[in-house]
N, C-alpha and C positions, 0 to 999 in steps of 0.2 A: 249623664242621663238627659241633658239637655238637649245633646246633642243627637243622642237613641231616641230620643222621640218624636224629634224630628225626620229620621230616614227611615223611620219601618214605614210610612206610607210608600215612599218610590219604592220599592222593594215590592209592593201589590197592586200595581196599578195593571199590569196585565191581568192579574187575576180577578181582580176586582171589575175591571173591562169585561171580562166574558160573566162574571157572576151579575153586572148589571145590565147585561146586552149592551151597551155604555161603546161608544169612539173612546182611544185615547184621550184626545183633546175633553173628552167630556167628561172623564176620569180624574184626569190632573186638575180643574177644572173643581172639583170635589175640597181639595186642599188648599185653595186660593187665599181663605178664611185664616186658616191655620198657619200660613208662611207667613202674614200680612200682621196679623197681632203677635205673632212671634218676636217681631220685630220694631211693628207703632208704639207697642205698648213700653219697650226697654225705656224711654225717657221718662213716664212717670213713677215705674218702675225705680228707676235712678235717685228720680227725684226724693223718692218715699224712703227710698235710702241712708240718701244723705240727711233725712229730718229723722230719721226712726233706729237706723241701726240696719244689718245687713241679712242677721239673723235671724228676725223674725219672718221677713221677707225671703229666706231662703228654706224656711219649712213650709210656708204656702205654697210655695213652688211642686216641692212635692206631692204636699194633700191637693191640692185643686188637679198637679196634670194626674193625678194614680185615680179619683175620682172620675176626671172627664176622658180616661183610659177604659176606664172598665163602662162606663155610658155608652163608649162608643161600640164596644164590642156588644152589647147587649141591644143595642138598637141600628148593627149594621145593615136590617132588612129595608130601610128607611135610608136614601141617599140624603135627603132632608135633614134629618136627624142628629144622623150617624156625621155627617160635617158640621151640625152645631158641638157637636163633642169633637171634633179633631180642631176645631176654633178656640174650644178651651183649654186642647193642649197644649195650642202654641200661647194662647194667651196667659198661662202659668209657666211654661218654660220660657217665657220673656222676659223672666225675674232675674235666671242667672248672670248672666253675660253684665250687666252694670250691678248688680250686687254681689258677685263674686269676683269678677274681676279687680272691682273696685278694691276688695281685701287685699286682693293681692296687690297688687303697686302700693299701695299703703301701710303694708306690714310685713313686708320680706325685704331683705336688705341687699339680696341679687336677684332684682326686678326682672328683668329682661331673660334669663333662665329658670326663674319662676314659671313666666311667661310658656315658656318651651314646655317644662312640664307641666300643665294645667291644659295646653292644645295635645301633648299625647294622651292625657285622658280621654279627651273633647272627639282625638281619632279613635281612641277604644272602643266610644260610644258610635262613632261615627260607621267603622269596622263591623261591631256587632250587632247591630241595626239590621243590616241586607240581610245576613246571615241568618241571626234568628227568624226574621221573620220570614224567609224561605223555607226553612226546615218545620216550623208548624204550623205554617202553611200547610205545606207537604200532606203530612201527618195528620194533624188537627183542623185543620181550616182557618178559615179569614179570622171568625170569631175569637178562639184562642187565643190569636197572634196579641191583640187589643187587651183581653184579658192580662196577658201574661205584663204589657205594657203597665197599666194599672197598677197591676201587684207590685211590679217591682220598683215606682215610683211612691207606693206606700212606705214599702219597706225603707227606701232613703228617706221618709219621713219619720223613721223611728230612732237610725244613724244622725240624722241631722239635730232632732229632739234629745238627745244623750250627749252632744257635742257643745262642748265648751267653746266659745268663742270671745277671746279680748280683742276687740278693735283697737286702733291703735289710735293716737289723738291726732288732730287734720293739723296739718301745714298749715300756714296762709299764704307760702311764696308757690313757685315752679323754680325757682335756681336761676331766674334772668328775671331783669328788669324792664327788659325790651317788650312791655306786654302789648305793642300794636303789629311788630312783626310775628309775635305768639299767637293772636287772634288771626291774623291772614292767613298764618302757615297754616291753623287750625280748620279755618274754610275752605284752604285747599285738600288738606288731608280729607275731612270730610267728602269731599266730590271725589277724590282717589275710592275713599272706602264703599261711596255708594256705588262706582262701577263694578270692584271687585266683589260686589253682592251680589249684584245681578252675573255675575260668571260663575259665582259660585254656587247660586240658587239653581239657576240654568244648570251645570255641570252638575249638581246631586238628585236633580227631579226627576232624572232624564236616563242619568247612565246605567242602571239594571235592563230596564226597556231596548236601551241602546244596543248593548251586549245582546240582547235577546232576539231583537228584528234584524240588527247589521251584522252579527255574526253566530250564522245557527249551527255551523259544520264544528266551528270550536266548541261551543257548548254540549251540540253529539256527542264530539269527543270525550269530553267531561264528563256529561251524564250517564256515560259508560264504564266509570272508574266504579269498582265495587266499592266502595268507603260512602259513595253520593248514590242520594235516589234518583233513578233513571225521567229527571225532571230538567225542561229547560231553563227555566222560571228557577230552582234549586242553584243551576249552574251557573245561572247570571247572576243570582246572588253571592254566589265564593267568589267569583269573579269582581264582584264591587267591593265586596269586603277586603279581598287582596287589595284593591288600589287604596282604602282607608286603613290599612296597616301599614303601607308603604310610609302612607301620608302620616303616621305619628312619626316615622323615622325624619321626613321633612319639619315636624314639628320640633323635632329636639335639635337638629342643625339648626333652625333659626332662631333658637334661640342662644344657642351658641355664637353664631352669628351675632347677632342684635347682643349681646354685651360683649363680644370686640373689637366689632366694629363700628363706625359711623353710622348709625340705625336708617338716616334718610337714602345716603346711599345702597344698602345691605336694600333696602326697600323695593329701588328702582333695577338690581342686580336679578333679585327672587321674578320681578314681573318681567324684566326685559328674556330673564333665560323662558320663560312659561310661555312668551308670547309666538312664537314660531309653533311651539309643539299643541296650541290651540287649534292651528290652522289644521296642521298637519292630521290631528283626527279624522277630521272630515275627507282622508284620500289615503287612509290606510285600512287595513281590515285581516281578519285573523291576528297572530301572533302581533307581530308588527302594531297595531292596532291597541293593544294589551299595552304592548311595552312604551309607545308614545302617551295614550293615557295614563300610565304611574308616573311618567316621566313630569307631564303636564301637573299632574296632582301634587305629588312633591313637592312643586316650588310655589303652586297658588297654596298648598295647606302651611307648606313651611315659612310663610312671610307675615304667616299672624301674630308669630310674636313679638318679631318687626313693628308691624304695624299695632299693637297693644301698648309698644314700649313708647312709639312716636305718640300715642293719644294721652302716656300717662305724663310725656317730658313735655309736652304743647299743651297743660291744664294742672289750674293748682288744686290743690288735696282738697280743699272745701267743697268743692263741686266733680270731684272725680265721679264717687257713682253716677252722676248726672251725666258726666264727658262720655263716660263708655254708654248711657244710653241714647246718648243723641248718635251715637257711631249706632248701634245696635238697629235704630230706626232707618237709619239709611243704608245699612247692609242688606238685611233681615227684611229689613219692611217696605222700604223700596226695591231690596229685591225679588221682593215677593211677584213682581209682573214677569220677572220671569218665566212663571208658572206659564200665564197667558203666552206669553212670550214664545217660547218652548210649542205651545199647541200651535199657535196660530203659524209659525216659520214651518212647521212639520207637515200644515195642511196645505199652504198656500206653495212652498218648494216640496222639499223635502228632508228627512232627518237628520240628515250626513249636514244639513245648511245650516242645523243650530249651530254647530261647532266655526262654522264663515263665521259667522255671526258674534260669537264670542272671541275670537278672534278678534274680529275691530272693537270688540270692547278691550280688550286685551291692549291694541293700542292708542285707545284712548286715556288708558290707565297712566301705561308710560308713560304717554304728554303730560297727565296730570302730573307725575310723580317730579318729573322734569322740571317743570312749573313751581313747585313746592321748593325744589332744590333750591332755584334759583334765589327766590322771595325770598327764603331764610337763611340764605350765605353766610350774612353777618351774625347772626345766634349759635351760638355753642353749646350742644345739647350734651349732657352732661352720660356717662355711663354707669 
């Protein structure tokens, strides 16, 4: 759910562009609020964690985004508004990611495929996001979509409220003693993870839109299939949702990955394959087009539990929920200029440039990841 309430907005920003007479750029623009606490707030979110328990903290999550879910739908006539309520859905789905992650490396004894499957949930959400909110769109309109958001964040507050939860008792070590090349490795990962935010932010704000302006003849196509309503906006959204289905199937490879392998390596492998197929969007179209972005998606989605496993073996148990929200800040919430990021490369070139562009993030990453390697040679991260 953290993850679905995050992507029903890119899913409407064309429609929500012509419902507000609105530019693109002045649409995405609307959600800046929303990306940015989704992601600032994970550290005290962490923090509240590790003094409180994870529990308590993971049913507010619920009741605040199902709350400022249904606000939003009820006051989408208002741009104003209607984005101080999509502000508090990021700012309550900014609970999960170091409160739940945090359980898990904590209390599962095959960390790293834990990992794996807790990101194919993360793509479920991710998947049925575009989807739903095209089809009642469709049907229902803008309103609805919001609605329906709401409700169904309630409702995981009544599954979360009947859930028993044992935390399990903190560590005080990490499994090395080396705790000055633990903190370096840790600052570099950190600068790995804040790049891969901003690709990742950029790559989800963007790609319904994308499909929609750069490729109209495929979507024709599509919206001619009797099963789909004769909607281009419908067909760009089956089309994102394919690429976040693919992407749970990269989620469960890496985490298969990441507990047999070397996790620093498996790390720098998932970004070095993604970073070609970046570029490559920006000079493909149709089919072609399709098949390099699942490609690209795959390896950026499938390296999270890579990079989940490295944040849980570089920080010990006492401050975990706190580790995964300082990562969470610099993904999430520094990736959130993305957003800007995205508008402003689309007005100033044009669209096909976002993907240049994440691209040289792409290889920045892999310098970083490079760098990491190097620094912590002599640490033996344990699986």
């Amino acid at each position: 759910m953290s993850h679905f309430n995050m992507l029903v907005f890119p899913a409407l920003v064309l429609p929500l562009a012509g419902f507000y007479g609105m530019e693109l750029s002045q649409v995405l623009a609307i959600s800046f609020w929303m990306y940015l606490l989704f992601g600032l707030t994970a550290l005290p979110w962490g923090l509240l964690s590790d003094r409180f328990g994870a529990k308590p903290f993971l049913l507010l999550f619920f009741l605040g985004a199902g709350a400022c879910g249904i606000g939003a739908a009820y006051f989408i006539d208002s741009p104003v508004i209607f984005s101080l309520f999509l502000a508090g859905i990021g700012l309550f789905s900014g609970i999960y990611h170091p409160a739940g992650l945090g359980l898990i490396s904590q209390g599962m004894q095959r960390m790293a495929m834990a990992m794996g499957y807790n990101g194919v949930a993360g793509n479920a959400g991710l998947a049925a996001a575009p989807l739903m909110a095209g089809m009642i769109n469709y049907f229902f309109g803008i309103k609805a979509v919001f609605l329906c958001v709401g409700l169904l964040n309630l409702a995981g507050a009544l599954v979360m409220g009947l859930l028993s939860i044992d935390e399990p008792p903190k560590k005080s070590g990490t499994g090395t003693n080396d705790s000055g090349r633990l903190i370096r490795g840790f600052i570099i990962l950190c600068i790995c993870m804040m790049l891969g935010g901003i690709a990742y932010r950029g790559v989800t704000v963007i790609l319904p839109s994308y499909f929609e302006l750069k490729d109209p003849a495929l979507l024709d196509a599509l919206s001619r299939l009797v099963w789909l309503p004769g909607s281009r906006n419908v067909a760009a959204t089956v089309l994102s949702s394919l690429v976040f289905f693919v992407g749970m199937l990269g989620q469960y490879v890496g985490g298969i990955v990441a507990e047999r392998s070397e996790p620093r390596k498996a790390y720098l492998w998932f970004h070095l394959a993604a970073l070609p197929l970046a570029f490559s969007i920006a000079y493909t179209a149709d089919i072609s087009m399709l098949v390099v972005i699942i490609g690209y998606m795959f390896f950026l989605l499938g390296m999270q539990p890579i990079e989940n496993t490295l944040v849980a073996r570089f920080t010990p148990d006492k401050v975990r929920h706190s580790a995964y929200g300082a990562k969470f800040v610099l993904t999430f919430g520094v990736g959130a200029v993305a957003v800007h990021m995205v508008g402003w490369i689309k007005e100033t070139w044009s669209l096909p440039a976002v993907f240049v562009a994440i691209g040289l993030i792409s290889v920045a990453i892999v310098l970083s990841i490079s760098l990491l390697i190097v620094s912590t040679k002599s640490i033996s991260i344990e699986n």
